[in-house]
C-alpha positions as CSV (number, residue, x, y, z in Angstrom):
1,X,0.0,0.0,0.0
2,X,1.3,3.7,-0.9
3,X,2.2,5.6,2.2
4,X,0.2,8.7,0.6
5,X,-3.1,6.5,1.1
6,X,-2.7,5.2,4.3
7,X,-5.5,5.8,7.2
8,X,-3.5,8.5,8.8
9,X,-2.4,10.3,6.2
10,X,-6.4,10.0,4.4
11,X,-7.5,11.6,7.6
12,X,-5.1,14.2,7.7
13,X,-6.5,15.3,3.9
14,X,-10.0,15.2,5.1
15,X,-9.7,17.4,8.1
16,X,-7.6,19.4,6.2
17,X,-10.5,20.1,3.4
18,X,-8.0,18.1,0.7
19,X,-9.0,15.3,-1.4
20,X,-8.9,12.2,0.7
21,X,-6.6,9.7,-1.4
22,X,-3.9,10.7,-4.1
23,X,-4.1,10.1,-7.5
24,X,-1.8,6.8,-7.3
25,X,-3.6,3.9,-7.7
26,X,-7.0,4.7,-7.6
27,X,-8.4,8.1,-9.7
28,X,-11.0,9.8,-10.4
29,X,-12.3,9.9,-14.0
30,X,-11.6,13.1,-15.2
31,X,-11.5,15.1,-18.8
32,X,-7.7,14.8,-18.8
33,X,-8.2,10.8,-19.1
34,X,-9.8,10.3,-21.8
35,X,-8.2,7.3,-23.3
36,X,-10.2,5.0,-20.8
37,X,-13.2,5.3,-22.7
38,X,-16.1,5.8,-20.1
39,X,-14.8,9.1,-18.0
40,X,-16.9,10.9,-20.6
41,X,-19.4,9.0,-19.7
42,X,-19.2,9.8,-16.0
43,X,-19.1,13.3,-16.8
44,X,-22.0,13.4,-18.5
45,X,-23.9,11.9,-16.0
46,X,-22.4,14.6,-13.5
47,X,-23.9,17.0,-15.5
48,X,-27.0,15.5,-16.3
49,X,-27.5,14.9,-12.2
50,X,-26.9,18.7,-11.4
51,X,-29.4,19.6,-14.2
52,X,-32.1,17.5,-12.8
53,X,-31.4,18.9,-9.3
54,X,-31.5,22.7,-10.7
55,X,-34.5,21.9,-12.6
56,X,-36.4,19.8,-9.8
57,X,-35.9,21.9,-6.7
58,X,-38.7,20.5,-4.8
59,X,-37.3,17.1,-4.9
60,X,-39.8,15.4,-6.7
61,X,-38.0,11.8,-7.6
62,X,-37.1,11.9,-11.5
63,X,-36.7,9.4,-13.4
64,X,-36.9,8.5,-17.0
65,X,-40.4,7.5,-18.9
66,X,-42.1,8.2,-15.0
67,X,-44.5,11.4,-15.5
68,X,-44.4,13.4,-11.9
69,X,-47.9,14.3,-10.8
70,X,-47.8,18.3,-10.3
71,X,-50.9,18.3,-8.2
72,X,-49.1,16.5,-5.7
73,X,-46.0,17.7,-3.7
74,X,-43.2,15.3,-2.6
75,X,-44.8,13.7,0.3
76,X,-48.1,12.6,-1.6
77,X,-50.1,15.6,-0.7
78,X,-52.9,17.3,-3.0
79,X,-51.6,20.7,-4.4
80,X,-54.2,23.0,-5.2
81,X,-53.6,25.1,-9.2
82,X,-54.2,28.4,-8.4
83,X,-55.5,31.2,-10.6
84,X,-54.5,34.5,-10.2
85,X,-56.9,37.3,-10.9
86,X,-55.3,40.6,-12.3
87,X,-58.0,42.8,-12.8
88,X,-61.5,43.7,-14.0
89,X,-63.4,45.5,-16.9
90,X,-67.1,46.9,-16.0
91,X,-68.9,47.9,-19.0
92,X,-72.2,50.1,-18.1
93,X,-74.6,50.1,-20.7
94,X,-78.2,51.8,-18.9
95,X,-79.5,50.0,-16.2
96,X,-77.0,46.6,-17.8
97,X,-73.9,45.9,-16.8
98,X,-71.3,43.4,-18.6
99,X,-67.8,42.4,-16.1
100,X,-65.0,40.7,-17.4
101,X,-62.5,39.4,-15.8
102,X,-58.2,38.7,-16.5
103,X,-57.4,35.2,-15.2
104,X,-53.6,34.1,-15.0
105,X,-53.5,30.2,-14.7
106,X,-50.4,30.3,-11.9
107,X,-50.7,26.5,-11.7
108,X,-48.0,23.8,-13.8
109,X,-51.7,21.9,-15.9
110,X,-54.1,23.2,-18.1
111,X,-57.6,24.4,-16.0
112,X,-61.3,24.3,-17.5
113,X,-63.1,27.4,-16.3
114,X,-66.6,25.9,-16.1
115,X,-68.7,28.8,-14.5
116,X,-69.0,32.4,-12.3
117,X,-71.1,33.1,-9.6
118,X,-71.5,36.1,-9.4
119,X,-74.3,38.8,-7.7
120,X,-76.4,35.5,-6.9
121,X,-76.2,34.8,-10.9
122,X,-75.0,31.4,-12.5
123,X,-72.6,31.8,-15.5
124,X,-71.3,29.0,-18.0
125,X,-67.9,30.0,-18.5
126,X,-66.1,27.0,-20.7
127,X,-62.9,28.0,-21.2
128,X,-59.1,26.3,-21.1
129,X,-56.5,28.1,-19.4
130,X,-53.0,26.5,-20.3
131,X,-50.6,26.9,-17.8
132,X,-49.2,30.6,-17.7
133,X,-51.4,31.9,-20.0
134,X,-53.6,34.8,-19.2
135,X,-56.8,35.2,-20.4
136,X,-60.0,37.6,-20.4
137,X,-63.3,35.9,-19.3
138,X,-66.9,37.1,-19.7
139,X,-68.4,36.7,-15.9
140,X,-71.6,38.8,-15.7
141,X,-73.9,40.0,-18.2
142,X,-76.7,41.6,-16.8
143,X,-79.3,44.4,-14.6
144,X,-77.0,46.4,-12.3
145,X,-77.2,45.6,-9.0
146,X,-80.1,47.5,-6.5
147,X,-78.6,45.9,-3.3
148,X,-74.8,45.1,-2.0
149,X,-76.2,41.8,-0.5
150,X,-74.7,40.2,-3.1
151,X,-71.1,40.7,-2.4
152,X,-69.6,37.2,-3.3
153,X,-68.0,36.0,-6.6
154,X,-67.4,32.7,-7.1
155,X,-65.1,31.1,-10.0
156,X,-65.5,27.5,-10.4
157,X,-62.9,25.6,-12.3
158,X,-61.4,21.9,-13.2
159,X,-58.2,20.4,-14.1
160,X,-57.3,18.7,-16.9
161,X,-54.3,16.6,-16.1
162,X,-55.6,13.7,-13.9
163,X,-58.5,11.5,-15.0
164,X,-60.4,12.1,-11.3
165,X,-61.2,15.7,-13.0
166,X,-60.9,17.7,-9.3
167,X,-62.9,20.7,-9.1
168,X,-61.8,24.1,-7.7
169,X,-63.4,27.3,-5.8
170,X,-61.5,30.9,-6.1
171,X,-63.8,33.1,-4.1
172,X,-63.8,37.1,-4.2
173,X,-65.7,39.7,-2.6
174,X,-67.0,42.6,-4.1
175,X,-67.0,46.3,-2.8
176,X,-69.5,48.5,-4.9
177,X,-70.1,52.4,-5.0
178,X,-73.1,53.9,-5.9
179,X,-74.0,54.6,-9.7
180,X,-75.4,57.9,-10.7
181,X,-78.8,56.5,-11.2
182,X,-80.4,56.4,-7.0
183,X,-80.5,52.8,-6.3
184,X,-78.2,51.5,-8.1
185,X,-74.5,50.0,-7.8
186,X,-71.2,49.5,-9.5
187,X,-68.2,47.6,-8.7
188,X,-65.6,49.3,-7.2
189,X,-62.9,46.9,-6.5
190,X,-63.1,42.7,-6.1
191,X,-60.9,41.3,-2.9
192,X,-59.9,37.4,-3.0
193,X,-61.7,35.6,-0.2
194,X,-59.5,33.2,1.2
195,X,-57.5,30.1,-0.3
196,X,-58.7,28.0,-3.1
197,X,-61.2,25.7,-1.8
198,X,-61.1,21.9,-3.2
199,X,-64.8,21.9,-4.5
């Protein structure tokens, strides 16, 4: 046995923040020996380990021709997609009102907006919402509001990557200011109302 390599010396090395054993005997592939014909190999594997780290930061086990589940976290636990709502158009036409609103999908699978419920009022939505894309939905189309009983919106949605088809509730509550017409109100702002409730 080299002298380099024994126990004592090895130790030395690791307290010392060194590599442990000397290139003697045993070695460690490297781009410099590349007549062995698998240290690029090895390499390549280094890299491709680091990538799936830097690209799976949550820890979600990898592995090739598995598909990971993104609605559930590492431990097996639902995840909830989320929508993010970014703002609101009101449209005042007489005693009509038309609201739209600008959805963000913030979730990692594609989400079926299947209705609104909004001012005690039932809308079919049926839209897709790919992941990241924004998009501008038709919510309301109808009187404007005589009371501000009504406060709550609700927007009902699906997703489309498992077969179970889960169902999801973003809620929102409305603040209103009187129109110019006595009696009558129009929005003046919507607040979210919570999480995302599993419907």
């Amino acid at each position: 046995m080299d002298e380099r390599n024994s126990p004592w010396n090895v130790i030395k090395r690791i307290f010392s923040g060194k590599n442990a054993f000397l290139n003697t005997e045993l070695h460690l592939p490297s781009k410099k020996r590349s007549d062995d014909g698998w240290s690029d190999d090895y390499t390549k594997d280094i890299i491709e380990d680091e990538r799936l780290i830097r690209d799976n930061p949550l820890g979600n086990k990898v592995t090739p021709n598995v598909l990971v589940n993104p609605l559930r976290d590492i431990r097996g636990r639902k995840v909830i997609p989320e929508i993010t709502y970014q703002r609101y158009h009101d449209y005042v036409h007489g005693d009509r009102m038309t609201l739209w609103v600008q959805i963000l999908n913030s979730s990692s699978v594609t989400l079926y907006m299947q209705r609104a419920e909004v001012l005690n009022v039932r809308r079919d939505v049926g839209y897709c919402i790919k992941p990241g894309q924004v998009q501008q939905l038709k919510i309301y189309d109808g009187p404007l509001p005589t009371t501000t009983a009504y406060r709550d919106i609700k927007l009902i949605y699906k997703e489309m990557h498992s077969g179970t088809r889960d169902t999801f509730c973003a809620r929102y509550v409305v603040l209103f200011r009187e129109h110019h017409e006595r009696g009558k109100f129009v929005l003046r702002r919507l607040i979210k109302n919570g999480p995302t409730q599993d419907w």
